[in-house]
C-alpha positions in Angstrom: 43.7 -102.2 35.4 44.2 -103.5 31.9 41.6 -101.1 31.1 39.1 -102.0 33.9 38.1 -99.5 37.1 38.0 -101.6 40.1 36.1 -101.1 43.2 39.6 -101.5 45.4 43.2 -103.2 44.3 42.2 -106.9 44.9 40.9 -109.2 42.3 40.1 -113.3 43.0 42.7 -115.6 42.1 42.0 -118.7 40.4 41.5 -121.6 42.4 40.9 -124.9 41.3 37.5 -127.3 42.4 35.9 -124.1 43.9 33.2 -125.8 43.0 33.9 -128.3 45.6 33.8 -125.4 48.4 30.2 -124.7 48.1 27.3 -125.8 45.2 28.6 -124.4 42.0 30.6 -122.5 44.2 32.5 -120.7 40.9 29.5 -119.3 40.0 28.8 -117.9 44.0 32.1 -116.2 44.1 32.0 -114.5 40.6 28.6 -113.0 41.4 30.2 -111.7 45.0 33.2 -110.5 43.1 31.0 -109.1 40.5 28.8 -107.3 43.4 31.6 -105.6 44.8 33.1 -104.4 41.5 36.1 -106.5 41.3 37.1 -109.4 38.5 36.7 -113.2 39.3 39.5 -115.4 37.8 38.6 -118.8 36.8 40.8 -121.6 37.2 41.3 -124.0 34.4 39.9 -126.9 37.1 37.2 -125.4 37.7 34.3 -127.4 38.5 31.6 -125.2 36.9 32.6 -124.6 33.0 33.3 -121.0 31.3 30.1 -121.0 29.5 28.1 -121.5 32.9 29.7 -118.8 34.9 30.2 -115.7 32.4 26.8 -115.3 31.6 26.0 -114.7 35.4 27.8 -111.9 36.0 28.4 -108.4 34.1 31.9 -107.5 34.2 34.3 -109.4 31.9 35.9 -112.1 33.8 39.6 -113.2 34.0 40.5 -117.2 33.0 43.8 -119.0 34.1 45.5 -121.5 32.3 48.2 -123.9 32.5 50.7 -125.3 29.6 49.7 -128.2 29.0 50.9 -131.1 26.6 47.6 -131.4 24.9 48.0 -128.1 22.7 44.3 -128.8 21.3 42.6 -128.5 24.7 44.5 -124.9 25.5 43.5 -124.0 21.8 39.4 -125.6 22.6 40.0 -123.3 26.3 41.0 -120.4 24.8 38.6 -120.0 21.8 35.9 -121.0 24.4 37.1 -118.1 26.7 37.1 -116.0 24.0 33.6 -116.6 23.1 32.4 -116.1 26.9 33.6 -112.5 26.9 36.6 -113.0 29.0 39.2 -110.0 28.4 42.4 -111.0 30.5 44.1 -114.7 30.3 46.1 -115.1 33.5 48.9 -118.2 32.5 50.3 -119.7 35.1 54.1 -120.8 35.1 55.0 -122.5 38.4 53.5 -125.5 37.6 55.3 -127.5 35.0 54.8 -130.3 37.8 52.8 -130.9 40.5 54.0 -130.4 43.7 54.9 -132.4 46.6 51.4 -131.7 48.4 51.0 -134.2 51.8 48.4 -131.5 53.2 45.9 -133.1 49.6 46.9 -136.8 51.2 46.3 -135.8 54.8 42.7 -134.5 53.4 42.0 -137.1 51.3 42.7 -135.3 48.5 44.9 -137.5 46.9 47.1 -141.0 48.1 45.8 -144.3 48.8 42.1 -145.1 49.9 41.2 -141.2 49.0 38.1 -142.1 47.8 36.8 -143.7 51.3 38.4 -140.9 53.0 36.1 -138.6 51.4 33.3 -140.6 52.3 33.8 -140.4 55.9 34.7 -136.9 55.8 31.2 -136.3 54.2 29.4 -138.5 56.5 31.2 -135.9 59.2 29.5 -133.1 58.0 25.8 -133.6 56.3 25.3 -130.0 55.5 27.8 -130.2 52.8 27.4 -133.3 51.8 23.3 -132.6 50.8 24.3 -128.8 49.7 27.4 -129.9 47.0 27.5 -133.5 47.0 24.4 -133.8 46.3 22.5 -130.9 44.9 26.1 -129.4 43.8 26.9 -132.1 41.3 27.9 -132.9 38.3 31.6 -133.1 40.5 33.7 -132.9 37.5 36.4 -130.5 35.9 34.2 -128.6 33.9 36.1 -126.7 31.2 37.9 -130.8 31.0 34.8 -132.4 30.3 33.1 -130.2 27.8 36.6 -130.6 25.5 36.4 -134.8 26.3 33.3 -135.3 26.4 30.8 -136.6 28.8 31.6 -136.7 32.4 33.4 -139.4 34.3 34.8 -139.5 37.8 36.8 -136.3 39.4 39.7 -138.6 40.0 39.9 -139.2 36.1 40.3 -135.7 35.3 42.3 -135.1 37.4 45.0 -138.1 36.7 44.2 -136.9 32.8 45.5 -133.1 33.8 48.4 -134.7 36.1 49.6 -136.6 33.4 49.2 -133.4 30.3 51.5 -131.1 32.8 54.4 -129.7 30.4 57.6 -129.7 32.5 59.5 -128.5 28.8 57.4 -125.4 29.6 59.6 -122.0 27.9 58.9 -118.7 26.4 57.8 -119.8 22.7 54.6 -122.0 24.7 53.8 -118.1 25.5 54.3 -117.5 21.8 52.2 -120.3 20.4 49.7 -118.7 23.0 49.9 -115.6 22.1 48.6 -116.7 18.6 45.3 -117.3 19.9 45.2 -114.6 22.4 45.1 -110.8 21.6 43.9 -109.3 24.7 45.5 -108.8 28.2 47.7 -111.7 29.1 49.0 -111.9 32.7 52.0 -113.7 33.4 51.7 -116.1 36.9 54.0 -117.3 39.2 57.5 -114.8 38.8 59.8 -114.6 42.4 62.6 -113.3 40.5 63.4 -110.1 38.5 65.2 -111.4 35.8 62.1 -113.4 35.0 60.0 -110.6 35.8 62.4 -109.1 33.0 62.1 -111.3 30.5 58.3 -111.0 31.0 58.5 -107.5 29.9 60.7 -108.3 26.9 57.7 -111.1 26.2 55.3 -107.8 26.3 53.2 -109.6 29.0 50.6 -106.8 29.8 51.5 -107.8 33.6 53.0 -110.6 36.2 51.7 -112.1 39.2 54.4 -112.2 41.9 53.6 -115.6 43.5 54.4 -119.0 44.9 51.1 -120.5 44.5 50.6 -120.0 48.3 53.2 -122.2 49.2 51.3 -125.5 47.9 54.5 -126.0 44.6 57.8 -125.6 46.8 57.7 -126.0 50.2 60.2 -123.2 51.8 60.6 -121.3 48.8 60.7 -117.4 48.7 57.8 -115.7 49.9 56.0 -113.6 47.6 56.4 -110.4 50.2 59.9 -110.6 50.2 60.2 -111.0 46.1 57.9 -108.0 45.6 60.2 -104.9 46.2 63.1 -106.0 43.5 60.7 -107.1 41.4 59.1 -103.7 41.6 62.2 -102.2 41.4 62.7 -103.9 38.0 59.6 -103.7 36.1 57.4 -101.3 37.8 55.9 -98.9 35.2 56.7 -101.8 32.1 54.0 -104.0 33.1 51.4 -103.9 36.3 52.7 -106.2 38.9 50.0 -108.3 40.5 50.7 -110.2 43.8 49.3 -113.2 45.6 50.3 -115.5 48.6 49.8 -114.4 52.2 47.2 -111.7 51.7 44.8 -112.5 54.6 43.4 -108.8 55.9 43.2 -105.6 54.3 46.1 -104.5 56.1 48.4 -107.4 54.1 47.0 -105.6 50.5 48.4 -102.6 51.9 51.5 -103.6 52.9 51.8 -105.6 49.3 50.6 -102.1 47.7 53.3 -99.8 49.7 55.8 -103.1 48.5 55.0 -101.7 44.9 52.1 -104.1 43.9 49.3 -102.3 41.6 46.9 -105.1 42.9 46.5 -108.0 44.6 44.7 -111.6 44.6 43.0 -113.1 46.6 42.6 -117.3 46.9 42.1 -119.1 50.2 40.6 -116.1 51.8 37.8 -116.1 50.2 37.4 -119.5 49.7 37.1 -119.9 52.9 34.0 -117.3 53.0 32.6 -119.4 50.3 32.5 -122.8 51.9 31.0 -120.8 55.0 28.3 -118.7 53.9 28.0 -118.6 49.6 28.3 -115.9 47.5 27.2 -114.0 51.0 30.4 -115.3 52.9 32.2 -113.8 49.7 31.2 -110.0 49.6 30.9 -109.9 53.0 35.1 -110.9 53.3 35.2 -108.2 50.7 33.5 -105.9 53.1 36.0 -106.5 55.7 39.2 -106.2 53.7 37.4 -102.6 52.5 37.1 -101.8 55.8 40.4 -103.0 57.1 42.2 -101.0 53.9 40.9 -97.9 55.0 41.9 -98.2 58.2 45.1 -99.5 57.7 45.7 -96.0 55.8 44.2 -93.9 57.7 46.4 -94.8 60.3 49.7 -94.5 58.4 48.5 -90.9 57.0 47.8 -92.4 53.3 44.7 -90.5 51.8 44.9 -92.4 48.2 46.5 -95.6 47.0 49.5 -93.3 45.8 50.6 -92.7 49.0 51.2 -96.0 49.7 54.9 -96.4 49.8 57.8 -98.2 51.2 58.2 -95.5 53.7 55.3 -96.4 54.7 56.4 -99.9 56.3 59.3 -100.7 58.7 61.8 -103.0 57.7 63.2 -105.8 59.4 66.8 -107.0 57.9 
């Protein structure tokens, strides 16, 4: 994939503050991923910068990036990225704005009195709050502050990339990028095959069939049900990638017979992280091994080839 072998069809999606899930947890989850012989995607809010996590691992890793109104950052990013090693820029589309995201407010997250909501929530469990708030610090945006400067509060960085979100977002921003960027670029957030289109007539080395799990647009399509015309449109013109929902082994199976060539992971692992570290990580990784090769064992499929939509039953 884009001139990589992996170990099996998943890769880790970017996830912003990961950071926040464990100390320096970006740097825990790239050396699982790493370990087990699959790329680690950094998120543009990352916590831990690019220069701090590509020199722990050996494999090339993947960055994500947003358009963003401040063109001199995503030109600071990219040349930075460039000069870590990293060989595939996944930009992400679906996010011109924010979305409508009560479950951050509920956490504390975001919304009024956040800040004493996170205190309490600390206080509630101590483990965390001596293993990243304290020892896991500095609690910043990382690839943010070493283009601004020194470090501030989390909440400033974030109101700063809240407020640089490009909602003008079209296909010449891919252009301008494009300028900057001559290896793999992968093309996030497509639920629709005319788009998926167009990102073949961009020459996008590949798409991510997504909906940001959910967290952009409550209610709309998932990424399971855009996959097979999507596939039906591109596949062979550019790898299709897919995220969203992929929970076991036996969900990157069904996304593979679905006509993905690989799929991301994101709250999955996670998860792992803020239970047991990089450990947590490769062990998940174990289990959705595991679970893949039973899953096709059980349906008769001997290689990732045989994986089709014949494969699956169909509820209309």
């Amino acid at each position: 994939l884009f001139g990589e072998k992996l170990a099996m069809p998943i890769a880790l999606a970017p996830v912003g503050l990961t950071g926040m899930y464990a100390r320096r947890g970006e740097v825990q989850a790239a050396k699982a991923a790493d370990n087990k012989g699959i790329p680690f995607t950094m998120s543009t809010v990352s916590v831990c910068p690019i220069e701090e996590v590509a020199p722990k691992i050996e494999r090339p890793m993947w960055f994500q990036l947003y358009v963003l109104k401040d063109r001199g950052f995503m030109k600071n990013v990219l040349e930075r990225a460039k000069a870590a090693g990293v060989t595939t820029l996944v930009f992400t589309v679906d996010m011109p704005v924010p979305g409508a995201r009560y479950r951050d407010m509920h956490s504390g997250m975001s919304g009024p009195n956040a800040a004493v909501r996170r205190v309490f929530q600390s206080m509630r469990h101590p483990s965390w709050a001596v293993d990243v708030g304290l020892l896991g610090k500095p609690h910043d945006l990382g690839n943010i502050s070493t283009y601004r400067g020194s470090p501030t509060k989390l909440e400033d960085y974030i109101g700063w990339l809240g407020d640089n979100f490009d909602p003008s977002i079209s296909w010449k921003d891919l252009e301008w990028i494009r300028d900057f960027w001559d290896g793999p670029m992968v093309i996030k957030g497509i639920l629709d095959e005319e788009d998926a289109k167009d990102a073949v007539r961009f020459g996008a080395d590949g798409i991510v069939v997504s909906n940001h799990g959910g967290r952009q647009l409550d209610g709309v399509l998932s990424s399971a049900k855009a996959l097979p015309s999507i596939a039906d449109a591109v596949k062979g013109d550019t790898k299709i990638l897919v995220d969203s929902g992929i929970r076991t082994g036996l969900d990157v199976v069904r996304m593979m017979a679905l006509g993905a060539d690989c799929t991301l992971l994101g709250r999955s692992f996670v998860y792992a992280l803020a239970a047991q570290g990089q450990a947590g990580v490769e062990n998940l990784l174990d289990l959705y091994d595991k679970e893949m090769r039973v899953a096709m064992t059980l349906t008769g499929a001997k290689t990732i080839k045989d994986l089709t939509r014949e494969s699956l039953v169909g509820l209309d």
